[in-house]
C-alpha positions in Angstrom: 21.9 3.1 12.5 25.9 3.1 12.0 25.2 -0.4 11.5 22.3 -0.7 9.1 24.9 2.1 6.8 27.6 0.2 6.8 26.4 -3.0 5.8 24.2 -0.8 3.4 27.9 0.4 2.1 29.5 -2.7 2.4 26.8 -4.9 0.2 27.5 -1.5 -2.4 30.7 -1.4 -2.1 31.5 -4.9 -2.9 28.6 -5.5 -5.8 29.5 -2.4 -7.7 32.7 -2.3 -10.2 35.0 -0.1 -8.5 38.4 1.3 -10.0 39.6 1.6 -6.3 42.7 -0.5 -4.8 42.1 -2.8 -2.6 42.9 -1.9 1.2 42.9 -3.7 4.3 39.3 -2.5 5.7 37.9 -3.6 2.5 35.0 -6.8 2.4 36.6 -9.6 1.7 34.7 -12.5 -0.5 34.3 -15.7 0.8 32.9 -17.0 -1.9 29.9 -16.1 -4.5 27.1 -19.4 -3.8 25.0 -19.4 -6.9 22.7 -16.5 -6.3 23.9 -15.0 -3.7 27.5 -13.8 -2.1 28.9 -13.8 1.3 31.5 -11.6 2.7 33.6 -10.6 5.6 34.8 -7.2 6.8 37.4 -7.2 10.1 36.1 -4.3 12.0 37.9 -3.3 15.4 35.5 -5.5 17.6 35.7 -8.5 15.4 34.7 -9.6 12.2 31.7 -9.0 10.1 30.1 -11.6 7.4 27.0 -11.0 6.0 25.0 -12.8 2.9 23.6 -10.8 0.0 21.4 -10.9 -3.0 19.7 -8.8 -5.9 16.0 -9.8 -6.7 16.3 -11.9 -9.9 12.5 -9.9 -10.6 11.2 -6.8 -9.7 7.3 -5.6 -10.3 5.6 -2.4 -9.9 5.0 0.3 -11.7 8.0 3.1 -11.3 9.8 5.3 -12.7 13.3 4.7 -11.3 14.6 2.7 -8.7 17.7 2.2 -6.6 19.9 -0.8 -6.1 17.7 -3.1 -4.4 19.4 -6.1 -1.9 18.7 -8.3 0.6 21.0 -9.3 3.4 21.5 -11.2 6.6 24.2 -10.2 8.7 26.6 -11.6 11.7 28.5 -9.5 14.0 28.9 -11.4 17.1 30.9 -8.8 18.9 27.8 -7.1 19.4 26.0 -10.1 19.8 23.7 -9.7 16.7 23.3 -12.8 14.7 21.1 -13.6 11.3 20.0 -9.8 11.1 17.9 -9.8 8.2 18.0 -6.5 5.8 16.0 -5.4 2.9 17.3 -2.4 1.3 14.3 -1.3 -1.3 16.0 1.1 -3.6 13.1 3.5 -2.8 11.8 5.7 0.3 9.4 3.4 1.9 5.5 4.6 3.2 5.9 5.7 6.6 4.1 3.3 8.9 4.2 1.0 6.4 5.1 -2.8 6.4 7.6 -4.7 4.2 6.0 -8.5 4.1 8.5 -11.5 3.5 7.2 -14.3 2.0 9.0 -17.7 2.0 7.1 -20.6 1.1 3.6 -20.8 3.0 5.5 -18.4 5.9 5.3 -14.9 5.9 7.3 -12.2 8.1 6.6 -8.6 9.1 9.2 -6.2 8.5 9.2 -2.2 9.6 10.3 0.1 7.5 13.1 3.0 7.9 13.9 5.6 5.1 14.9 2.7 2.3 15.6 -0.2 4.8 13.6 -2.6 6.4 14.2 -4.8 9.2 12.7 -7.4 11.5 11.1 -6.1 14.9 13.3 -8.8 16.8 16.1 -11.6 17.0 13.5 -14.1 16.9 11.8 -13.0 13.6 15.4 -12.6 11.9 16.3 -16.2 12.9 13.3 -17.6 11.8 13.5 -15.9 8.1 16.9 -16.6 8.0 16.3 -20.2 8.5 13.3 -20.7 6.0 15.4 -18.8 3.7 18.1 -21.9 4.0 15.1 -24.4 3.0 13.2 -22.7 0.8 13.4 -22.0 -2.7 11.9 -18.3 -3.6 11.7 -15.5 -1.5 9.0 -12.5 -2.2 9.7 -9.1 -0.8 6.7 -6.9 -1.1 6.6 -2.7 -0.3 5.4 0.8 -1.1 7.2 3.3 -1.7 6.2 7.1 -0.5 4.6 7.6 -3.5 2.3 4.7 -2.9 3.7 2.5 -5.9 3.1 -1.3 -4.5 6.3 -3.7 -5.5 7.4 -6.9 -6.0 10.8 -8.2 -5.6 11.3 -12.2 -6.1 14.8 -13.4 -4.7 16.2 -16.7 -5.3 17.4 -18.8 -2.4 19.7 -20.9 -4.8 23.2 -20.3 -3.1 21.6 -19.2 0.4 22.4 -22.1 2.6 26.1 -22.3 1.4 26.4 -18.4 1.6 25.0 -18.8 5.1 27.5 -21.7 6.1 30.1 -19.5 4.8 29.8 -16.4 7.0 28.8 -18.3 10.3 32.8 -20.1 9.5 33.9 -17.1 9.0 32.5 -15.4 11.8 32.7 -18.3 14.1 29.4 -18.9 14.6 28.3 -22.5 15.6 25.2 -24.1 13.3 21.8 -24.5 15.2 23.7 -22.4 18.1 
């Protein structure tokens, strides 16, 4: 859970203006890849880089909504590669599924609170790497209330944000 706040933080943190000084446990950019940004945070078991994106369109019919992202995440310390993270800027339904759509593909996500994640290393790689060839990404939930949404993400930027933190975090392509 430390983990999925953090990054939650970090992808805040770094997207928001902030009037703080820059320290040295702050994100650092690598670079911002058309529509999306990649960063890297040294943490005391090695580094972290992670990818992340705002929808560029978001349906449904609410009232107010929180910062909504999307983020894939390397921290080989702990040995956790391509972790895929929708943050949904509303509580999401309670046994409910978050459904990824890329291309013809889609992906399962379970839902936590205002996160979802993939049930497995295998689902995360395999979004993460249809994410580097296609070209739109859906992201569809409900929230507690039951309000259905829509989020569409742009992949533009995605495969040269993604080069960016496996260099940074030393991660080898097609490992």
């Amino acid at each position: 859970m430390r983990t999925k706040i953090t990054a939650f933080l970090l992808a805040v943190s770094v997207l928001l203006p902030s009037s703080r000084p820059a320290h040295a446990a702050e994100p650092r950019l690598l670079g911002s890849f058309r529509d999306w940004n990649a960063f890297v945070l040294e943490e005391p078991s090695g580094p972290a880089c992670w990818m992340v994106s705002r929808p560029k369109k978001q349906e449904g019919d609410f009232a107010r909504r929180g910062d909504v992202f999307i983020l894939v995440t390397h921290r080989p310390a702990e040995k956790a590669l391509d972790v895929v993270n929708f943050i949904a800027g509303y509580p999401i339904e309670e046994r409910s599924d978050v459904t990824v759509q890329i291309g013809k593909k889609s992906y399962k996500l379970f839902a936590s609170a205002e996160e979802a994640w993939a049930r497995d290393a295998e689902t995360d790689r395999a979004i993460a790497q249809a994410m580097r060839q296609g070209t739109i990404m859906i992201v569809r939930g409900t929230s507690m209330r039951g309000t259905n949404t829509t989020d569409t993400f742009s992949l533009s930027g995605a495969t040269a944000a993604y080069q960016a933190i496996n260099a940074a975090c030393g991660v080898a392509e097609g490992r």
